[in-house]
C-alpha positions as CSV (number, residue, x, y, z in Angstrom):
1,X,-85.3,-206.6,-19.7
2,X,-82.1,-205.0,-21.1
3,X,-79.9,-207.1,-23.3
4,X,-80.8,-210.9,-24.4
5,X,-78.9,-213.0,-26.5
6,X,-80.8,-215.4,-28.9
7,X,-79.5,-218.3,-31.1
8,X,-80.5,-218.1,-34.8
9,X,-81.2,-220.7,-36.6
10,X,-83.2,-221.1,-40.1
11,X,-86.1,-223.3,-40.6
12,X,-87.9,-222.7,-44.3
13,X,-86.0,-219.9,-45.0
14,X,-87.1,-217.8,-42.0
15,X,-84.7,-216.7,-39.4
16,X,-86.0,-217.6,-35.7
17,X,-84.4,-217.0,-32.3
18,X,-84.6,-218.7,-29.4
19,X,-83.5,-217.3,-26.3
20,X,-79.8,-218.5,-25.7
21,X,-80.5,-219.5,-21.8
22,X,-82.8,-222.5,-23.0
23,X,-80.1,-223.7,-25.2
24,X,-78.1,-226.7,-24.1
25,X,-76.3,-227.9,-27.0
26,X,-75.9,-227.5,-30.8
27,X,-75.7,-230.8,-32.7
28,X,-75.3,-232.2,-35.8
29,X,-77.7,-234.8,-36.6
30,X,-78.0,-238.1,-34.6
31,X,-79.3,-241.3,-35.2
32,X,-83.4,-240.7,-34.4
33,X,-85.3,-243.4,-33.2
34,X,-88.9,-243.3,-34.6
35,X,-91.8,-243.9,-32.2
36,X,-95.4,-245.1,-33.2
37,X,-98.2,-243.6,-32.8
38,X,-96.7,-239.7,-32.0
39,X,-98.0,-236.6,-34.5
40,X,-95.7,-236.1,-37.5
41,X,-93.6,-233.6,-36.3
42,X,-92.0,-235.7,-33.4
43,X,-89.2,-237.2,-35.3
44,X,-88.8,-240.2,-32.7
45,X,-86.2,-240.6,-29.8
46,X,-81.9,-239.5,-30.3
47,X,-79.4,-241.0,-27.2
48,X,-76.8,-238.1,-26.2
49,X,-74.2,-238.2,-23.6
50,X,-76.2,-240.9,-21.9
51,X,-79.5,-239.2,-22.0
52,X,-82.7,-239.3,-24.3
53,X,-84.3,-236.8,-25.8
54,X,-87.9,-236.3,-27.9
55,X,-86.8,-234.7,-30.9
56,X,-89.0,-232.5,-32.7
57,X,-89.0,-231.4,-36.2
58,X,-89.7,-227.4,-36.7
59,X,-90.6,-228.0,-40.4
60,X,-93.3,-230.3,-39.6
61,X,-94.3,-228.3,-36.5
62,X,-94.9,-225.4,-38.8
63,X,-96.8,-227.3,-41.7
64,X,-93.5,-226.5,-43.9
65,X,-92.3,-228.9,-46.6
66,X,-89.6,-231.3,-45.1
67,X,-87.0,-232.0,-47.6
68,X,-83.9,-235.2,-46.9
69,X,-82.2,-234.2,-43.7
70,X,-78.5,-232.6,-44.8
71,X,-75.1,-231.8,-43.7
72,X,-76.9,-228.3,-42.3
73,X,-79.0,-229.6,-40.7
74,X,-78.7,-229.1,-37.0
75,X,-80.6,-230.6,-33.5
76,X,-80.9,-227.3,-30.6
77,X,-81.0,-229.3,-26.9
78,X,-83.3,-226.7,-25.2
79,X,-84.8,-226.8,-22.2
80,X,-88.5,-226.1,-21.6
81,X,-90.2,-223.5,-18.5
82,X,-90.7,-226.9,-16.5
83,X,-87.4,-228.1,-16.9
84,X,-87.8,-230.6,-19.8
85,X,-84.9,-231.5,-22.6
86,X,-85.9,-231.9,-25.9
87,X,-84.2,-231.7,-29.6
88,X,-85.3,-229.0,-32.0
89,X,-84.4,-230.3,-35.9
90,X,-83.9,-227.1,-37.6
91,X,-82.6,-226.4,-41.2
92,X,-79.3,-224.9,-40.1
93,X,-77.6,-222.6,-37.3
94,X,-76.4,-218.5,-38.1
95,X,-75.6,-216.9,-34.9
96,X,-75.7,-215.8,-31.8
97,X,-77.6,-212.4,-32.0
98,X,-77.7,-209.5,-28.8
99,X,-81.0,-208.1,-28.6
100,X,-81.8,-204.6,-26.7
101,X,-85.4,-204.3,-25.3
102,X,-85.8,-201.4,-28.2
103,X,-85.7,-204.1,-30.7
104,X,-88.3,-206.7,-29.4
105,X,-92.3,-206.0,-31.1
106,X,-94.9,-208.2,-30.4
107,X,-96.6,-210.9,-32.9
108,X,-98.9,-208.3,-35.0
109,X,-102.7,-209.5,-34.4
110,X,-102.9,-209.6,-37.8
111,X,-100.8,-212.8,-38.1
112,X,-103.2,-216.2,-37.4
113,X,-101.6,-218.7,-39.3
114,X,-100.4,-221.7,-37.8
115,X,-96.3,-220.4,-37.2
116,X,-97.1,-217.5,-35.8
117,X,-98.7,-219.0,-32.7
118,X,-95.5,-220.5,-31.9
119,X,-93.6,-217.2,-31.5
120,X,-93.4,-214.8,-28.4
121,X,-92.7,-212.3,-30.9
122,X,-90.3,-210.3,-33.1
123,X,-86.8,-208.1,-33.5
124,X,-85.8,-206.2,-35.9
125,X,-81.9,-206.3,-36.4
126,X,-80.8,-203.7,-39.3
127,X,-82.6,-204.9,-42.3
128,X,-83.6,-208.7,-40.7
129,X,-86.5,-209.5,-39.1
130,X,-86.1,-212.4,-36.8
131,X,-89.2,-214.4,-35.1
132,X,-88.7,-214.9,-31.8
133,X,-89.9,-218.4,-30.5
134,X,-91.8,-219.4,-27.7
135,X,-90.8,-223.2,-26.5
136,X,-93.7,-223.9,-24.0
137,X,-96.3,-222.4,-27.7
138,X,-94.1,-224.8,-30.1
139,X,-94.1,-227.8,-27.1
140,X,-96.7,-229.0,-25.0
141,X,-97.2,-231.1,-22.2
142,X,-98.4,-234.1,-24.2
143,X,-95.4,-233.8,-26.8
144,X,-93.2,-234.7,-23.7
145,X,-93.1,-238.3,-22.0
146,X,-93.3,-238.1,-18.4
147,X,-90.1,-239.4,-16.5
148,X,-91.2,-242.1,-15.2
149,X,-94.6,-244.4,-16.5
150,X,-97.3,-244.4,-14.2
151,X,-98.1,-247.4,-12.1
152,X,-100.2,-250.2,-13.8
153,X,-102.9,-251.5,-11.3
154,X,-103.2,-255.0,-11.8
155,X,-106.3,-257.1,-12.4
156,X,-106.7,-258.1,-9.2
157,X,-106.3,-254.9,-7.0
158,X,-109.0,-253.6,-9.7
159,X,-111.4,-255.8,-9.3
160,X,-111.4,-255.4,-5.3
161,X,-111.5,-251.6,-5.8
C-alpha cells in the first residue's frame, strides 16, 4: 500500500480523510437545489461546470447538529467505486495529509455508533487522530439518481402484456 495522500476536512469538529484520488474538486458553496421527497442529509441538486451533482450533507449523514452554512463551509466533488460524482458539504477543508501504511488502524470493534460505520478506518498523525472515510459506507446506491430514468411503459403496451 505504501504512501496515500488524503484530503482533511472537518465536519463536527472531527478531522476526516478522504482518499485524495476520489477528489475532483474543492468548492466553496453553490447554490443547492432542494429535491422532495430525498432523506435529510441530501441537501438537493448544485450545477458545476455544466454538470449536476447530488450533494450530500456530512453533518446530517452523521446525526450531527447542522448549524447556518458559512464562509468555511466547503463542497468535496468525489467520485464513488462505480464511477458516480457527488458533492460532500463539509464544515471546512485543512490539508492535504501523506499517510505511510504504519499509520493506518482499523475502526476498533468497539465503535457501533452511527459515524463510525461510515469510515474504513483510522491514522494516527503525531498527536491527531484522523478517521478515514469510506464513500461507497457514507453513499449508497439509492442516494444516487441513475443517469438516465427508466422507460415508462404506457397504458396500452401494459394492458396487452
Amino acid at each position: 500500500m505504501g504512501v496515500k495522500q488524503y484530503v482533511v476536512f472537518l465536519v463536527g469538529g472531527d478531522e476526516f480523510g478522504l482518499e485524495i484520488e476520489k477528489v475532483s474538486i474543492i468548492e466553496r458553496m453553490l447554490e443547492i437545489f432542494r429535491i422532495p421527497n430525498t432523506p435529510g442529509y441530501i441537501e438537493g441538486l448544485a450545477s458545476l461546470r455544466g454538470k449536476v451533482h447530488t450533494i450530500f450533507n456530512l453533518r446530517k449523514r452523521f446525526h450531527l447538529p447542522c448549524p447556518e452554512f458559512n464562509e468555511d463551509n466547503r463542497i468535496i466533488i468525489a467520485k464513488t467505486s462505480d464511477d458516480s460524482v457527488v458533492g460532500l458539504i463539509v464544515d471546512s477543508v485543512r490539508e492535504i495529509v501523506k499517510i505511510d501504511e504504519s499509520q493506518f488502524e482499523p475502526v476498533p470493534s468497539a465503535l457501533s455508533s452511527v459515524r463510525d460505520k461510515f469510515l474504513s478506518g483510522t491514522a494516527k498523525i503525531d498527536d491527531r487522530l484522523i478517521l478515514l472515510l469510506d464513500l461507497d459506507k457514507v453513499i449508497t446506491e439509492e442516494d444516487i439518481p441513475p443517469e438516465k430514468p427508466a422507460k415508462k411503459v404506457s397504458a396500452k403496451k401494459a394492458e396487452k402484456s
